[in-house]
Wavefront OBJ file of the C-alpha trace (Angstrom):
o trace
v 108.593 70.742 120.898
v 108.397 74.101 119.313
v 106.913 77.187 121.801
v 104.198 79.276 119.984
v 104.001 82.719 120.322
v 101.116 85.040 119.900
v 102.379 88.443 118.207
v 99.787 91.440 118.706
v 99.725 94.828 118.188
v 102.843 97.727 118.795
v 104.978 95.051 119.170
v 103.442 92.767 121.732
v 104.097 89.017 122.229
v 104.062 86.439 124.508
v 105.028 82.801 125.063
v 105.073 80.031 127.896
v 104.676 83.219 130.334
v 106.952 85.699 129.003
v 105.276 88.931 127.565
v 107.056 92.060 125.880
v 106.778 94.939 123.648
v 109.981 95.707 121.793
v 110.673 97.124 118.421
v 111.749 93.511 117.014
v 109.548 91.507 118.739
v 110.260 87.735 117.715
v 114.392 88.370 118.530
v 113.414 90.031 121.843
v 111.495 86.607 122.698
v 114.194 84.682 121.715
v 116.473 86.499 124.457
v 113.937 86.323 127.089
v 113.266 82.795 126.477
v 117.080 81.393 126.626
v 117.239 82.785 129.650
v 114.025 80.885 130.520
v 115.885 78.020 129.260
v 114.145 77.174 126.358
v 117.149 77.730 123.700
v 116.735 74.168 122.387
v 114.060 74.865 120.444
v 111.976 76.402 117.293
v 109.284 78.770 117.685
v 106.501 79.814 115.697
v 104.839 82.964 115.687
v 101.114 83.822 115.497
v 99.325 87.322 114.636
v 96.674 87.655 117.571
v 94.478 88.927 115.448
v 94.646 86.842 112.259
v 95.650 83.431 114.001
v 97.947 82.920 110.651
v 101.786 82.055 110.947
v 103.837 85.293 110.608
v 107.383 83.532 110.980
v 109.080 80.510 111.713
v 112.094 80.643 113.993
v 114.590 77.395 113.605
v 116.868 77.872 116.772
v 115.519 79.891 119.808
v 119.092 80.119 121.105
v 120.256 81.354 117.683
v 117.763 84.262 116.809
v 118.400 85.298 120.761
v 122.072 86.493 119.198
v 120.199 88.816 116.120
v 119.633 92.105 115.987
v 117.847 94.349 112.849
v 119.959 96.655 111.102
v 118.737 99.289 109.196
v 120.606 102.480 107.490
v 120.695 104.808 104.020
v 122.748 101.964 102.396
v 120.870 99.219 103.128
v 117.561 97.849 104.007
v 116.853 95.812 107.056
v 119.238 92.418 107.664
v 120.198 90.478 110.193
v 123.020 91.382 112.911
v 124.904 90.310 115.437
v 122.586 91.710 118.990
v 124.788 93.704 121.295
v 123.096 94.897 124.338
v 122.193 98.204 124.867
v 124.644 99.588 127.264
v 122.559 103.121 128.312
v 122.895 106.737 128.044
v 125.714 107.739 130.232
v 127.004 104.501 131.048
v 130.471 103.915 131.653
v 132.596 101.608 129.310
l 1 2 3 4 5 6 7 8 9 10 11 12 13 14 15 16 17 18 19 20 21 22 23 24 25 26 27 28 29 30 31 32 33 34 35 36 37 38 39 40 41 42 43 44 45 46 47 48 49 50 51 52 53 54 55 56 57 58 59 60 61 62 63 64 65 66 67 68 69 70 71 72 73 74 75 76 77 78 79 80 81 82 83 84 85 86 87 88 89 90 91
């Protein structure tokens, strides 16, 4: 069964009772929902305002692990997600 979420504006989205804003959206989800325990499957995701498929997501557990990369070199891709550890943290 694939879980549909509904992608709105600044970032918003929601699915089966998780909402979030983040920066990357969809990949944020993904996290959120594994630990929901929905890894085992797709997702879809909706613009709230258009109702039209924005992007398709094959493995919830796998998109959890991505990240967007962006720099001078090289446009956006795909990366390995690392948390964020925090300003002043000790590691």
């Amino acid at each position: 069964m694939t879980v549909i979420a509904i992608l709105g504006a600044g970032g918003a989205i929601s699915a089966e009772g998780i909402t979030l804003t983040h920066r990357t959206p969809a990949l944020a989800l993904c996290r959120a929902l594994t630990d929901a325990g929905f890894s085992d499957r797709a997702m879809a995701v909706i613009d709230q305002t258009t109702r039209k498929p924005v992007m398709a997501i094959r493995s919830i557990h796998a998109a959890a692990g991505l990240s967007v990369m962006e720099n001078a070199k090289f446009g956006p891709r795909f990366v390995k997600w690392v948390p964020f550890t925090g300003i002043g943290s000790e590691e």
